[in-house]
N, C-alpha and C positions, 0 to 999 in steps of 0.2 A: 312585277313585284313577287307576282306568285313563282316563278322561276327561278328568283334569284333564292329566295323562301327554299325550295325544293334542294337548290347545288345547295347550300349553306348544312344544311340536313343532310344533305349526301355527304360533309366533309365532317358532321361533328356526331356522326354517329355513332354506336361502341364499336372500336378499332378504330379511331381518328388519333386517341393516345395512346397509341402502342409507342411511339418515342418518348412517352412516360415509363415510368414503374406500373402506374396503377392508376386504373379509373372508377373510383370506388362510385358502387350507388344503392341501391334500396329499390325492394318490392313490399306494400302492405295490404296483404289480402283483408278487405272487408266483409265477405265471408266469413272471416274468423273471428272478426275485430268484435272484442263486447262491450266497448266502450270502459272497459275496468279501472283507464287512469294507470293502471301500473308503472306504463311508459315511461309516464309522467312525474310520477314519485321518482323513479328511477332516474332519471335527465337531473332530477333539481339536487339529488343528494350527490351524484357522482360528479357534476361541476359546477358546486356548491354557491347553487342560485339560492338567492335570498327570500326568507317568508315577509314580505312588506306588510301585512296586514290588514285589517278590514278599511283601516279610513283610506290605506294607499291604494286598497285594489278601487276603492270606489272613485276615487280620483284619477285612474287610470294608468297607475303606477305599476303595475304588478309585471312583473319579470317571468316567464314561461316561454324556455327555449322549445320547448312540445305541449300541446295542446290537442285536447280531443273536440271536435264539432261535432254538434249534433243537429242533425234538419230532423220534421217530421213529412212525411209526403202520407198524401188522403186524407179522406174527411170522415170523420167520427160517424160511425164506431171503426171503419176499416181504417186507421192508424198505424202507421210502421215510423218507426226509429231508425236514423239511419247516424253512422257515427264517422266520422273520418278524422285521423291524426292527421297534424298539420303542422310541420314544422318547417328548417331549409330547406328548400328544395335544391340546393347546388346547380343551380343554372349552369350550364357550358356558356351561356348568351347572357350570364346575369346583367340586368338591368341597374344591379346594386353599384356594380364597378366600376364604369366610366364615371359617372359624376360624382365621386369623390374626391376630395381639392386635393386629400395629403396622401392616396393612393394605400388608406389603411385595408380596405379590405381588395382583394387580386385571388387569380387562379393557381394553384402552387402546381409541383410538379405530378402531382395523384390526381390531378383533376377537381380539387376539393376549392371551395369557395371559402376561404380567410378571411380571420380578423387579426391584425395587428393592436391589440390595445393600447400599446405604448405609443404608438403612431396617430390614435384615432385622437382628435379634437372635438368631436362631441356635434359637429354642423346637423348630425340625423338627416340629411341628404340622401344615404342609401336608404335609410326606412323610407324615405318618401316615394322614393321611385319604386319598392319591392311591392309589386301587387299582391302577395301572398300575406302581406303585413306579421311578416316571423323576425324583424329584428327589434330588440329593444334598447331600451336609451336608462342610464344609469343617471337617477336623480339624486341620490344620494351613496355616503357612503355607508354603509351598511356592517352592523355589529353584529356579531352572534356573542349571547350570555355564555355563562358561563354555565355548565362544563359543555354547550351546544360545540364550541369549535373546535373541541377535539375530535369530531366529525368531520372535517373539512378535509376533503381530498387534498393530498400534497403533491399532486403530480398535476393540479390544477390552479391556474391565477386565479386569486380573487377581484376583480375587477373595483375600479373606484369610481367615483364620481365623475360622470362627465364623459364616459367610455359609452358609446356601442358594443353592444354583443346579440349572441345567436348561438344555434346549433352549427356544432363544429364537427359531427359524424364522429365522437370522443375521439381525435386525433391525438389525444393520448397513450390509448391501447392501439392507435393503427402505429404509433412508435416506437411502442413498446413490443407487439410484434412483429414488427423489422429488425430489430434490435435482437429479439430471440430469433429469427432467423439467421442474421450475421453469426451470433455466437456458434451456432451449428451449421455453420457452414456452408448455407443455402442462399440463393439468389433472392428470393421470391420467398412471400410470405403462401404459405398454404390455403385454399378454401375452406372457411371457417374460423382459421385463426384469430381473427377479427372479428370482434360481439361489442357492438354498439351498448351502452346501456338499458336502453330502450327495447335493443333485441333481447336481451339477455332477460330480460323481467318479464317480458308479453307470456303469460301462461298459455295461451292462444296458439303459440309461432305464428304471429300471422305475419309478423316485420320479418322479411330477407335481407342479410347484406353482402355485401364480398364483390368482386372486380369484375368490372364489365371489358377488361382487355382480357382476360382469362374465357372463353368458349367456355370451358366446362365445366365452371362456378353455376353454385347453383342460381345465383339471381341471372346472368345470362340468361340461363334456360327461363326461368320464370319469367323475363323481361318478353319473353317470346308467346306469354300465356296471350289467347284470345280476348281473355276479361279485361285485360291491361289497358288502361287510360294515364295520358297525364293531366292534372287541374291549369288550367289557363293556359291548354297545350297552343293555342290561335294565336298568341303572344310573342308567339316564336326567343322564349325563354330557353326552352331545350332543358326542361328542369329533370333530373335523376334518378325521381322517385317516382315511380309506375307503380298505381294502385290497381288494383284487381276487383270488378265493380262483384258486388251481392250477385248470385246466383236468380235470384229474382227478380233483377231490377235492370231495366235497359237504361238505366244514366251510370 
């Protein structure tokens, strides 16, 4: 098992989609992370997740494509915070996609782990199987007052009732700079061109993103940092997003 484990990693590591365009992924130094939430404003306004409310979060309704965790390690008075965002991790092995009946969510040609809305029937099958617990399930359909919806991104679905969703690496701006690259007559979107929202908000820099088929992206390089761990890496998920442990802390 441990072998087969080892070829399979040999075959899905960055430069496995160079017969893609793009294998987009994420570094999140926790060194820098301050727990600020910014991320997290930023995820819910730019693909216009729903505020459910106090009775719905207590019911366990609440919608957060990014979430910040917080552990505490040692015993008082020597007490340290420790904070880690958690959101998709885009498996290359996702556990989410085989056992879905109507084939809503798959691997597109970027390497990016998909939702199909229109496709999804609502079975919550991939939440069950995603150990990372980052997908969620639309219980209702959801209003925004008025004048709240003239906030609402228009280059984003509003999802309805009955729908699975999740972090989608805002595959909006990764199409829209493709898009600006075609008009200007280039193949290949540039490093950097692409700002997650999440990246884009962290006061920190502590979130990297940009292609792991590209060598000389900076998250390549940073994917190569020491500190670098992935969560439930034993899984054999192959998840995208290489966090960068605390300076102080050997987990």
């Amino acid at each position: 098992m441990g072998k087969m484990r080892d070829k399979l990693k040999q075959y899905l590591k960055p430069g496995y989609y160079e017969k893609y365009d793009y294998h987009w992924g994420m570094t999140i130094d926790l060194d820098r992370c301050t727990g600020c939430e910014a991320c997290v404003v930023a995820c819910q306004a730019e693909n216009n997740l729903p505020i459910v409310g106090e009775k719905r979060f207590k019911e366990r309704r609440e919608i957060k494509w990014l979430r910040v965790e917080r552990y505490w390690e040692g015993e008082y008075p020597n007490i340290k915070l420790r904070f880690i965002p958690m959101l998709c991790q885009h498996c290359d092995q996702a556990p989410c996609e085989t056992p879905c009946p109507v084939a809503a969510t798959y691997h597109n040609q970027d390497g990016l782990n998909t939702q199909i809305y229109n496709r999804c029937i609502g079975t919550r099958t991939c939440a069950v199987y995603c150990p990372y617990e980052v997908r969620y399930f639309n219980w209702f359909t959801y209003k925004w007052d008025e004048p709240l919806e003239q906030q609402l991104n228009p280059d984003v679905t509003v999802r309805e009732k009955g729908v699975m969703e999740k972090c989608t690496f805002c595959i909006q701006r990764i199409r829209q700079a493709k898009d600006h690259a075609k008009d200007d007559g280039r193949r290949r979107v540039r490093d950097g061109e692409v700002t997650p929202a999440c990246v884009q908000s962290c006061p920190t820099k502590a979130m990297v993103f940009g292609d792991l088929n590209d060598p000389n992206s900076r998250v390549s390089k940073m994917y190569k940092n020491p500190r670098g761990y992935k969560v439930l890496e034993e899984l054999n998920t192959l998840p995208k997003i290489v966090y960068l442990k605390k300076a102080d802390s050997d987990v």
